[in-house]
KOLNULO-414615 format. One line per 5 residues: number of its first residue (from 0); their letters; for each residue z, x, y of N, C-alpha, C, O, CB. Coordinates in steps of 0.02 Angstrom, whole numbers, plus 50000, padded with zeros to 5 digits. Each point is the difference from the previous one (the first is absolute). Glycine has a CB too. Layout:
BEGIN
NUM) a) Z,X,Y,Z,X,Y,Z,X,Y,Z,X,Y,Z,X,Y ~ ...
***
This chain:
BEGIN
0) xxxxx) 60175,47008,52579,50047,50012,50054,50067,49968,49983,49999,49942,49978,49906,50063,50107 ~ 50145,50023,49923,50081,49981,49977,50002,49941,50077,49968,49993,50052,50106,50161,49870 ~ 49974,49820,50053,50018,49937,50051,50047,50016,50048,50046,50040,49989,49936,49882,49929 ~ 50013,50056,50122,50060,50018,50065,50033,49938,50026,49976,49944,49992,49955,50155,50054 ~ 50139,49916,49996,50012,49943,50003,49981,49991,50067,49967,50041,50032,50112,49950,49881
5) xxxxx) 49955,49926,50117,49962,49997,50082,50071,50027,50050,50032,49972,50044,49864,49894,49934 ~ 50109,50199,49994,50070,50030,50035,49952,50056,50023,50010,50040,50046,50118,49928,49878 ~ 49812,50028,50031,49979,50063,50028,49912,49971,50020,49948,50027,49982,50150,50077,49932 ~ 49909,49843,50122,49954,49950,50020,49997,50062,50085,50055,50025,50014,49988,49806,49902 ~ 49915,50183,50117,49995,50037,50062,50054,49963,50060,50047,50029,50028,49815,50008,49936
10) xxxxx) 50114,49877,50049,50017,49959,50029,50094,50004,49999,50042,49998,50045,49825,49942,49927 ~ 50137,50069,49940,50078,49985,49992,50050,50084,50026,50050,50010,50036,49915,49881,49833 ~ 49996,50146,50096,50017,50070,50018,50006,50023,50093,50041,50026,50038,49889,49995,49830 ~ 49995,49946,50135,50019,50011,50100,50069,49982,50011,50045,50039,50015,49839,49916,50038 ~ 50120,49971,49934,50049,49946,50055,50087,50032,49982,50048,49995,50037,49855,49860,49948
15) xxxxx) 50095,50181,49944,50075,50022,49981,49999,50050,50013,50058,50019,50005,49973,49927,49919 ~ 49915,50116,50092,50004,50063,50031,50040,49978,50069,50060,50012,50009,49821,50047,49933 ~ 50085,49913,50096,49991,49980,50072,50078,49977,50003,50035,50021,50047,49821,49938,49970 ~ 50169,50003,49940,50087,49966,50009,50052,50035,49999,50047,49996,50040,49926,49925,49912 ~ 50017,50140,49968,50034,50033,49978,50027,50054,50051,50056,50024,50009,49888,49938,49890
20) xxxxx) 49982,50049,50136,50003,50038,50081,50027,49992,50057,50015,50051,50032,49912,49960,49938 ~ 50085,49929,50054,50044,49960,50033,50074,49980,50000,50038,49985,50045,49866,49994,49950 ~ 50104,50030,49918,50055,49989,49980,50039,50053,50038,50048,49981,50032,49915,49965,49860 ~ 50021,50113,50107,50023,50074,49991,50031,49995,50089,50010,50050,50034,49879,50026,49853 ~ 50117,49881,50126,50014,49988,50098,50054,49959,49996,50023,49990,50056,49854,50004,50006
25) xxxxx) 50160,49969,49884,50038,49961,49973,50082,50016,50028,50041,49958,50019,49861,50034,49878 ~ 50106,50076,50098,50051,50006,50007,50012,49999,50101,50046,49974,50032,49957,50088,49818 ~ 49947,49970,50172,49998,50019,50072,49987,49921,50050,50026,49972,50048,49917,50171,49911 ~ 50016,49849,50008,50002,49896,50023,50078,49974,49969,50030,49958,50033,49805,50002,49935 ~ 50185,50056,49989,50073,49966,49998,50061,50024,50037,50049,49965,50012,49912,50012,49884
30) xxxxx) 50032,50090,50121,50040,50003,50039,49976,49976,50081,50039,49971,50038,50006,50116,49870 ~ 49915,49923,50102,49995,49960,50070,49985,49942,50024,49989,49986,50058,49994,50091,49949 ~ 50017,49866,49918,50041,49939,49992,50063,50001,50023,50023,49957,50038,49919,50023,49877 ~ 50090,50069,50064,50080,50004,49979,50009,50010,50072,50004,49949,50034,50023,50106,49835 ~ 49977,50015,50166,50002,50013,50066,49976,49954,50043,50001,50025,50056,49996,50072,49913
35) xxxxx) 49980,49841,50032,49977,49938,50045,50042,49960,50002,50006,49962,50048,49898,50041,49934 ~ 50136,49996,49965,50073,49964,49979,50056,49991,50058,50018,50054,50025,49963,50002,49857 ~ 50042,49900,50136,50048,50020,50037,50086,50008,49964,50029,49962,49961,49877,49981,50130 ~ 50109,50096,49927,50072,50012,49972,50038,49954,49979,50013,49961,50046,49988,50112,50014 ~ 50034,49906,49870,50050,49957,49985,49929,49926,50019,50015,49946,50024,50144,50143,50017
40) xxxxx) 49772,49932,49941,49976,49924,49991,50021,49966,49935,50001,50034,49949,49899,49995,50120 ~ 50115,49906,49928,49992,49962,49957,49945,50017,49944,49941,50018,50005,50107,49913,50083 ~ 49999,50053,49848,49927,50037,49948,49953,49935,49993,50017,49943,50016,50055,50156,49889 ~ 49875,49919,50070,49934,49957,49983,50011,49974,49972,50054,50001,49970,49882,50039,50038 ~ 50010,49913,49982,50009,49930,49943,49942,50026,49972,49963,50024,50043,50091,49856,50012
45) xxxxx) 49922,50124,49884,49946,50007,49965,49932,49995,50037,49971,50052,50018,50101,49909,49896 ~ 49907,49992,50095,49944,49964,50051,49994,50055,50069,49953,50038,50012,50087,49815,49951 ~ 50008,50141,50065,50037,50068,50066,49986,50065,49979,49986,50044,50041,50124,49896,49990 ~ 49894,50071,49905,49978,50081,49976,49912,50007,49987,49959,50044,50008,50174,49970,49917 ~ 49867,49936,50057,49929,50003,49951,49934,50019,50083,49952,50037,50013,50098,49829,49846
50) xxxxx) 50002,50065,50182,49947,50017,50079,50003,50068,50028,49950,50033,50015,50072,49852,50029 ~ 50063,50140,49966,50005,50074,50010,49956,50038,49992,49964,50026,50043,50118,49964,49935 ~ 49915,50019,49925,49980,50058,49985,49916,49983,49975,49983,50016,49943,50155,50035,50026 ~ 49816,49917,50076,49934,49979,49982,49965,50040,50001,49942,49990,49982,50068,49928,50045 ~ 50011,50142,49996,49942,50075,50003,50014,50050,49941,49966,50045,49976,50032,49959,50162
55) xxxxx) 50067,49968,49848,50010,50040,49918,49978,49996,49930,50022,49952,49969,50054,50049,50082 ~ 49893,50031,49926,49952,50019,49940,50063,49950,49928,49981,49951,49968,49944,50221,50094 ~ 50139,49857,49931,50027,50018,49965,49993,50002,49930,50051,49988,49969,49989,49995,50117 ~ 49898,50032,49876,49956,50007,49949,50060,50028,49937,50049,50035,50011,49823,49993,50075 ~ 50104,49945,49848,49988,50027,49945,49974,50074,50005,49962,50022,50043,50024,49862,49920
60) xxxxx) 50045,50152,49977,49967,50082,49999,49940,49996,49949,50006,49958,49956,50117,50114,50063 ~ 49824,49963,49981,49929,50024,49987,50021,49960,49922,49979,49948,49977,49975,50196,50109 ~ 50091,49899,49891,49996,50000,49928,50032,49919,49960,49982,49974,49947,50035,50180,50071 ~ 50056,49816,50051,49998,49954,49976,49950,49936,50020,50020,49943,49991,50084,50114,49990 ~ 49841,49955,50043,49951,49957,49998,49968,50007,49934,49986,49954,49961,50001,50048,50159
65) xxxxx) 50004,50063,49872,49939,50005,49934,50061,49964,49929,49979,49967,49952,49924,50190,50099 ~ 50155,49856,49958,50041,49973,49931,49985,49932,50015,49963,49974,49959,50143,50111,50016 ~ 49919,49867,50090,49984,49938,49976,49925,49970,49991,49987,49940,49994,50121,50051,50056 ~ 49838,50069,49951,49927,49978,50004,50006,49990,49905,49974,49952,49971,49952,50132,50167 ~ 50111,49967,49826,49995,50017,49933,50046,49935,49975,49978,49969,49952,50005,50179,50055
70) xxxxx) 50055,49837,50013,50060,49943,49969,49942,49921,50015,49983,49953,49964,50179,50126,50088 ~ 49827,49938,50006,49960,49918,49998,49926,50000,49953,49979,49944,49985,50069,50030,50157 ~ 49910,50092,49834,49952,49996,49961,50027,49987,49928,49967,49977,49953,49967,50093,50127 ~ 50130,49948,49919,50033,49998,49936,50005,49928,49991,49967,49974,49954,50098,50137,50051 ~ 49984,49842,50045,50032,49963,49983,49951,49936,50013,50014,49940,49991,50098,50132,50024
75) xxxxx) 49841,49951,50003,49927,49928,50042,50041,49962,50017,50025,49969,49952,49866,50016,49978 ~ 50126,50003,50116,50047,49945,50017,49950,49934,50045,49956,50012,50041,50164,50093,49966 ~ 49903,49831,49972,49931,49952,50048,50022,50002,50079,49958,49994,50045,50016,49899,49850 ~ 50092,50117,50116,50011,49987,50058,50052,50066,50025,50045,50017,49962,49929,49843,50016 ~ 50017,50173,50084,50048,50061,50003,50021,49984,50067,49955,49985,50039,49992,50111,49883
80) xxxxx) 50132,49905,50110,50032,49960,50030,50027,50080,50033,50021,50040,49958,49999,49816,49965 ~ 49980,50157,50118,50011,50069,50061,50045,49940,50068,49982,49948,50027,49859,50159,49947 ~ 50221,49934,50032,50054,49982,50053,49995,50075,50054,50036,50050,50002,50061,49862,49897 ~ 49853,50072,50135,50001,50076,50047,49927,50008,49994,49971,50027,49952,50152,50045,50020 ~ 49845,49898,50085,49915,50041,50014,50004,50063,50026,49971,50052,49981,49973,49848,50051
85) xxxxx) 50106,50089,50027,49979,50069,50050,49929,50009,50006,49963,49952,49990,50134,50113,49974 ~ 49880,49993,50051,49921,49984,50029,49950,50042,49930,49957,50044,49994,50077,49963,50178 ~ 50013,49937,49780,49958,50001,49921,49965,50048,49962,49942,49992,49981,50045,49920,50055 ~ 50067,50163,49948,49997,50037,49966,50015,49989,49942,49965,50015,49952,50040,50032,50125 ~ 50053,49923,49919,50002,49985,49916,49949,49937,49985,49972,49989,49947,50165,50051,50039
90) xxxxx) 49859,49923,50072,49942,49927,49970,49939,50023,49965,49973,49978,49949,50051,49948,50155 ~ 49961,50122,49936,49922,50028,49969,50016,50029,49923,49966,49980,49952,49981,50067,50181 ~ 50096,49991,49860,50032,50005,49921,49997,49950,49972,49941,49983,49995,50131,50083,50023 ~ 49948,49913,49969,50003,49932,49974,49932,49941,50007,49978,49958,49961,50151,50073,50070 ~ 49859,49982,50012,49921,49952,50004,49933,50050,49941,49953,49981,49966,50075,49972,50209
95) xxxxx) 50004,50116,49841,49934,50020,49973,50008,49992,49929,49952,49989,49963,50017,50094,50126 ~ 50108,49921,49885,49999,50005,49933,49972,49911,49964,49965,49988,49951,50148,50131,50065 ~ 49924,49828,50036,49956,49925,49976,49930,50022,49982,49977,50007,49943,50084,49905,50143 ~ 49896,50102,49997,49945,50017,49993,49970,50019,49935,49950,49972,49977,50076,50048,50126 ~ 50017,50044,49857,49949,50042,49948,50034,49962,49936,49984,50024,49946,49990,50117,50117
100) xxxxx) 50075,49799,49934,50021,49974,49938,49932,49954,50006,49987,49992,49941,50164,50017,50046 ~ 49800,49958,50049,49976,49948,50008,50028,49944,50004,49964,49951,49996,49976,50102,49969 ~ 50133,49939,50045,50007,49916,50008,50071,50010,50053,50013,50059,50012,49934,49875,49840 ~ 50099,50014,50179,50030,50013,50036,50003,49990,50064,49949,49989,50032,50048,50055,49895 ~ 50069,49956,50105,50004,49991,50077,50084,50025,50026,50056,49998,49974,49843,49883,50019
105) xxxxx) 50067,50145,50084,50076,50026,50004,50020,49960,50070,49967,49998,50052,50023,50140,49883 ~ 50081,49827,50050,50026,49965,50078,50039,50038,50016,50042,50012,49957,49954,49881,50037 ~ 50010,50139,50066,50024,50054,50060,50048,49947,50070,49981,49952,50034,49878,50146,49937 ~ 50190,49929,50029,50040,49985,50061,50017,50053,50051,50024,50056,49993,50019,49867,49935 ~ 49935,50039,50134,50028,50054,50046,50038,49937,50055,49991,49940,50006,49898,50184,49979
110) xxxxx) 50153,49920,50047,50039,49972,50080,49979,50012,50053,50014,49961,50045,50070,50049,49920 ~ 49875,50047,50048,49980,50048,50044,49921,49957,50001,49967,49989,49949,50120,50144,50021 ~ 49891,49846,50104,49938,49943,50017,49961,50062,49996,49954,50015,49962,50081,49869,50124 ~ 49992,50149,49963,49941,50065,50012,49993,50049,49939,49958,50045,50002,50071,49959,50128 ~ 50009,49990,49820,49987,50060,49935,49948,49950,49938,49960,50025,49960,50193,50055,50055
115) xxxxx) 49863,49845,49993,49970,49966,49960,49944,49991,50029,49968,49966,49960,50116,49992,49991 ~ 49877,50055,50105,49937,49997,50040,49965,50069,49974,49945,49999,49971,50105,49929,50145 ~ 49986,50131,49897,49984,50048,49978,49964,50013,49938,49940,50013,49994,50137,49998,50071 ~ 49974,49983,49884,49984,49977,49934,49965,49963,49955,49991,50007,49940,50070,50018,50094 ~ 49915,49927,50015,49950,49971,49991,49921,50018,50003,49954,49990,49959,50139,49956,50069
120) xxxxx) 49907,50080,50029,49944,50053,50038,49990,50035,49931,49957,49980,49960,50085,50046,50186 ~ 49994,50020,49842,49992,50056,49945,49986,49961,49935,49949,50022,49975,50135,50068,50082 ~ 49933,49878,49920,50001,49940,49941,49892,50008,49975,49965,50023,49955,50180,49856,50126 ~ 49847,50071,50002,49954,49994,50019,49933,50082,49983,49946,50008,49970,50149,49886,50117 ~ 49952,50145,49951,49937,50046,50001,49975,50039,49927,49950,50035,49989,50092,49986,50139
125) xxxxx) 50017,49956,49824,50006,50059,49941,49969,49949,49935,49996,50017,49941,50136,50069,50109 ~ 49847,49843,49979,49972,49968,49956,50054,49969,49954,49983,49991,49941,49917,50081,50074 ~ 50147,49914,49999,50053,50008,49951,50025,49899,50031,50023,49960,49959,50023,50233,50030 ~ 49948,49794,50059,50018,49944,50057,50013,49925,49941,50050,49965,49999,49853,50098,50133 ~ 50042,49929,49828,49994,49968,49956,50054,49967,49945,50011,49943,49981,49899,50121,50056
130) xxxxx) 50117,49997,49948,50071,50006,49960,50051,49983,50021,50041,49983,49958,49927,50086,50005 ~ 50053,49930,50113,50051,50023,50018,50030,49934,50029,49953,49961,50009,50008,50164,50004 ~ 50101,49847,50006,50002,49958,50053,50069,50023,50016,50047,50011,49962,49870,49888,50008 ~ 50078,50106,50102,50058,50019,50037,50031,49918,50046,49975,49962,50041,49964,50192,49973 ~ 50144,49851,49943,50025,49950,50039,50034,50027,50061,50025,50057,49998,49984,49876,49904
135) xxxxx) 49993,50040,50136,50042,50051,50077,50074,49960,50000,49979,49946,49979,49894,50077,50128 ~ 50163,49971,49898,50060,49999,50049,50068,50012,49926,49987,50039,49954,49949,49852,50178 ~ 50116,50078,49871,50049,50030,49943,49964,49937,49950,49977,49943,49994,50165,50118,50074 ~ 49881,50021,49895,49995,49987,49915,50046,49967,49980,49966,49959,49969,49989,50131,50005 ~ 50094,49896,50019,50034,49939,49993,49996,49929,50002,50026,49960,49961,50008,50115,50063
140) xxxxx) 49916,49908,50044,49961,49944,50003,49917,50005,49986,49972,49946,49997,50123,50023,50084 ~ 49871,50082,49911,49927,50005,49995,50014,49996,49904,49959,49965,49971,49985,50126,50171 ~ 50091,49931,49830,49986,50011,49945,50024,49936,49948,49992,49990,49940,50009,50139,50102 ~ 50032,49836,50010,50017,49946,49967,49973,49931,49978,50016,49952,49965,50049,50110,50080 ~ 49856,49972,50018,49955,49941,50009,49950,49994,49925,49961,49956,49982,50038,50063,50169
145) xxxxx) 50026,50062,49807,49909,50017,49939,50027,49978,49946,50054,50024,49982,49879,50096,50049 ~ 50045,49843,49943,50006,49977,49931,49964,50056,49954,49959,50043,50018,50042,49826,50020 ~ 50031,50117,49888,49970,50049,49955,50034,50046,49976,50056,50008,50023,49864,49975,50024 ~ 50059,50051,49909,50047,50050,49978,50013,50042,50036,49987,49985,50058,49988,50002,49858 ~ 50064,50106,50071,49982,50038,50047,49983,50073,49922,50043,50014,49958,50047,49921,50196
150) xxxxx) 49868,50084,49847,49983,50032,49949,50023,50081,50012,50009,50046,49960,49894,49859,50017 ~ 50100,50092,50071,50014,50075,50031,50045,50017,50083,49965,49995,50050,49907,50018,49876 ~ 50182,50001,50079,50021,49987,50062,50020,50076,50026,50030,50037,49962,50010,49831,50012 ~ 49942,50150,50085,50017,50047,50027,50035,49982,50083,49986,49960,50044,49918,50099,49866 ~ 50146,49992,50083,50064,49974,50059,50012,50064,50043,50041,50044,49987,50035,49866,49928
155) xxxxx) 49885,50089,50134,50024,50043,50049,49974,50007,50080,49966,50039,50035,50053,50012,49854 ~ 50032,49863,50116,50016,50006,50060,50066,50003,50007,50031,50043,49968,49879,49912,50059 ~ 50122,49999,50016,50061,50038,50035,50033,49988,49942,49991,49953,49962,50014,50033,50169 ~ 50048,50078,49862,50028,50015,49953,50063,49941,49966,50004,49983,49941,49954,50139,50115 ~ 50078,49860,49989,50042,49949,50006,49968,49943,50002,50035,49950,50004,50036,50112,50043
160) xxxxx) 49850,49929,49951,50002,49920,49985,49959,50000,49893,49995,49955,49958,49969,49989,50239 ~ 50017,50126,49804,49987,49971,49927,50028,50008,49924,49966,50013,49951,49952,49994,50117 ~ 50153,49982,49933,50014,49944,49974,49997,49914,50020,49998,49959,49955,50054,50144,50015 ~ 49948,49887,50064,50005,49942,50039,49924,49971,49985,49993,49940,49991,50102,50105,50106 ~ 49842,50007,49899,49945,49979,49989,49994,49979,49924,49973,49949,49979,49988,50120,50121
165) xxxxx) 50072,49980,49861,49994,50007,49913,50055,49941,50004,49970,49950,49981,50001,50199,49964 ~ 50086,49835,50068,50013,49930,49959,49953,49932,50036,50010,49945,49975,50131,50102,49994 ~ 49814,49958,50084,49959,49947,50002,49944,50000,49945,49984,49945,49979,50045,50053,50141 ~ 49939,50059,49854,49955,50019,49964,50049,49981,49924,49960,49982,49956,49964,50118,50142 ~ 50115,49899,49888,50024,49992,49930,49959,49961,49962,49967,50022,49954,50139,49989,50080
170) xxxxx) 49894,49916,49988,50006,49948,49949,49908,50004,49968,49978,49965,49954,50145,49941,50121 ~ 49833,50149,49966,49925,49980,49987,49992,50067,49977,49941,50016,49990,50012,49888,50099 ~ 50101,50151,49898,49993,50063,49955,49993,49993,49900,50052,49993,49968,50032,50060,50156 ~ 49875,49949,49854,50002,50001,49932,50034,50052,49978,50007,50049,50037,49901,49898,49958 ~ 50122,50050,49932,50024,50068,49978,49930,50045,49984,49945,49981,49979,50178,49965,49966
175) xxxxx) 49894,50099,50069,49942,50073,49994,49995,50015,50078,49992,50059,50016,49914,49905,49866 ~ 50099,49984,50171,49956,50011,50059,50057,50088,50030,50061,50007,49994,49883,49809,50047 ~ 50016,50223,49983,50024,50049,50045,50027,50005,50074,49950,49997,50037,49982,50028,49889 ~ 50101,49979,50095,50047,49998,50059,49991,50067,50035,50037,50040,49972,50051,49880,49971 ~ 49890,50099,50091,50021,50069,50056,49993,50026,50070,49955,50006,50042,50030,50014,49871
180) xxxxx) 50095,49997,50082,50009,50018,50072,50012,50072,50001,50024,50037,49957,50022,49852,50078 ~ 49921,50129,50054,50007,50032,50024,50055,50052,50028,50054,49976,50014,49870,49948,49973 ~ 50067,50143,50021,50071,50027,50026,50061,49967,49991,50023,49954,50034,49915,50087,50042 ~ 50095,49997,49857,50071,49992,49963,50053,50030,50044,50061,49991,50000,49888,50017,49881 ~ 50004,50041,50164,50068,50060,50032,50036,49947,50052,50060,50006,50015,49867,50138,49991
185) xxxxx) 50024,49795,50025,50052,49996,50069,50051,49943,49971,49990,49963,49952,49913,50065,50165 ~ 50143,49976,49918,50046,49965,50001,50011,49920,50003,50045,49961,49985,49965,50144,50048 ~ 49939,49891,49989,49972,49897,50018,49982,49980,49950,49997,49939,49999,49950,50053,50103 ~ 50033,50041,49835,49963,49998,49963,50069,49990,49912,49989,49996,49940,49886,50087,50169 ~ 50189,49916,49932,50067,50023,49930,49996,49936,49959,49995,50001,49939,50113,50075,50134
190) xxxxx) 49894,49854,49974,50012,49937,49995,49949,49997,49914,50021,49994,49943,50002,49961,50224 ~ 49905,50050,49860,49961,49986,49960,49992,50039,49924,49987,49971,49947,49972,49991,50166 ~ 50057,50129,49899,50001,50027,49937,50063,49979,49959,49989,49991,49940,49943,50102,50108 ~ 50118,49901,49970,50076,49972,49984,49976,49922,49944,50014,49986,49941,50063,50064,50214 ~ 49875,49909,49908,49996,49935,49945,49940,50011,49955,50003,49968,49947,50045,49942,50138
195) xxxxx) 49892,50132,49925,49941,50005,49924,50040,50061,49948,49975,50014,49945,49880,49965,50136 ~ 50196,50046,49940,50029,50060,49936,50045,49959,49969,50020,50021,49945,49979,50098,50112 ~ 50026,49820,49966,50061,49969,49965,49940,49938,49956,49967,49952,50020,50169,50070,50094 ~ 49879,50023,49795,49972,49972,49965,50008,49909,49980,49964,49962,49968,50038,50172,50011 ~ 50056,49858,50055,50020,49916,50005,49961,49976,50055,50016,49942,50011,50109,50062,49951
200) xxxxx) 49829,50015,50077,49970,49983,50026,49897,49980,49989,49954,49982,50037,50180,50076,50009 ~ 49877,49961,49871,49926,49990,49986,49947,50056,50019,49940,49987,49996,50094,49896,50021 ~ 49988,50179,50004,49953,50044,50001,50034,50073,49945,50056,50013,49978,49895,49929,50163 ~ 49980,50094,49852,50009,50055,49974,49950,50043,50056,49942,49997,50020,50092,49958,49843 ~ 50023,50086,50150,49987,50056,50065,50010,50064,50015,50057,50023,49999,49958,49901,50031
205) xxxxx) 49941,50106,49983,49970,50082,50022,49994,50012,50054,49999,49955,50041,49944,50056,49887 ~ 50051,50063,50092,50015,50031,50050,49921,50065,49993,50000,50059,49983,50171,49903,50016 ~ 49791,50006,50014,49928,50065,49997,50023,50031,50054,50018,49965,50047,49864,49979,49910 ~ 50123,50142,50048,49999,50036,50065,49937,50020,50021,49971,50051,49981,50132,49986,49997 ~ 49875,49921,50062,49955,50000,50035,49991,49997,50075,49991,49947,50030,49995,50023,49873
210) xxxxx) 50018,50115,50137,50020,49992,50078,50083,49966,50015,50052,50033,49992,49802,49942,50030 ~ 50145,49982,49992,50074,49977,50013,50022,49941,49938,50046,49960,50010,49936,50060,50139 ~ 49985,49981,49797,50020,49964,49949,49975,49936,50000,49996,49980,50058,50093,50083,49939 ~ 49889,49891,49957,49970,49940,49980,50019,49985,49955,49980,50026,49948,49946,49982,50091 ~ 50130,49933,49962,50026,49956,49938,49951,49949,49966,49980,49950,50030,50130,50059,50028
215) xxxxx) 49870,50009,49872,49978,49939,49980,50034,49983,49942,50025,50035,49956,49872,49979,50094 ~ 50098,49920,49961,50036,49944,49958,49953,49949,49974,49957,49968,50030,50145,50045,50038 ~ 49918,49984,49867,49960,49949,49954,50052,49926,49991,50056,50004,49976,49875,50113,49945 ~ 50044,49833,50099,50029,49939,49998,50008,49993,49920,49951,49999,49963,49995,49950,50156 ~ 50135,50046,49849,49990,49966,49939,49988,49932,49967,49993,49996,49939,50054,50084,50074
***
């Protein structure tokens, strides 16, 4: 019998059918976030959005889960460092690929109490719980608490805070380690491609089109 991975575990396949499905309500729950708004409100503070939008999926696409499932079997990384749980579509990517390297662990941040509760639940049901540890509140201060390297980092939460996350992550990046973020198209997101494309900055950096694009960058 040929080997499979645990992407295609029943448990793992349910819980990302079931999200991916949910996701698809993403846009219609955001606008009636938006429409709850009152006119000329004051914009959010990070923390203020993350509570907002706690019913929103805002997931990774099918395929860029399965690329970073392929980059982390590639790269075995001991430790894989995710800025953005949401209700842990890409975590399970990434957990399953630790999972099938045999060695490994992935630390997960979320802001959102009720999406990191969530996420947990599912963690839990897909057998996967083991791997995983979700820090809750900003990544800025949760991530500052982990010692260790970061062997593998994936960035996609709020768009405007990760850079801010990647120069806390610098000093425990080895050269080789892989860097990638999420959706290149939006605009929150200029700060950060601007500083991993500027080769005086120690990276060498790509643009995979994948759904709305995924930059990865190799720390030199």
């Amino acid at each position: 019998m040929s080997p499979t991975s645990t992407l295609e575990d029943p448990r793992v396949a349910s819980a990302l059918d079931r999200m991916f499905r949910c996701a698809e309500q993403d846009d219609a729950t955001s606008s009636r976030i938006r429409a709850a708004r009152p006119e000329g409100a004051e914009p959010l503070g990070p923390q203020e959005q993350a509570d907002a939008k706690a019913e929103v999926y805002m997931p990774i696409s099918a395929q860029g889960g399965r690329l970073l499932y392929n980059l982390i079997r590639a790269a075995r990384p001991a430790t894989v460092v995710e800025f953005g749980t949401s209700f842990g579509i890409s975590t399970l990517h990434l957990a399953a690929a630790v999972r099938d390297n045999g060695t490994g662990e992935v630390i997960s941040t979320e802001m959102s109490a009720a999406k990191a509760a969530a996420a947990r639940r599912t963690f839990a049901e897909t057998g996967l719980d083991d791997l995983i540890t979700v820090l809750e509140g900003d990544a800025r201060e949760t991530l500052a608490t982990v010692s260790g390297a970061a062997g593998f980092v994936l960035l996609d939460g709020w768009k405007d805070l990760c850079l801010p996350v990647l120069r806390l992550l610098e000093p425990r990046l080895a050269p080789g380690t892989l860097v990638v973020a999420d959706d290149v198209d939006l605009p929150d997101l200029a700060p950060y491609l601007d500083y991993v494309r500027d080769p005086r900055n120690g990276y060498q950096s790509v643009t995979f089109p994948v759904e709305d694009g995924m930059e990865i960058s190799c720390r030199l």
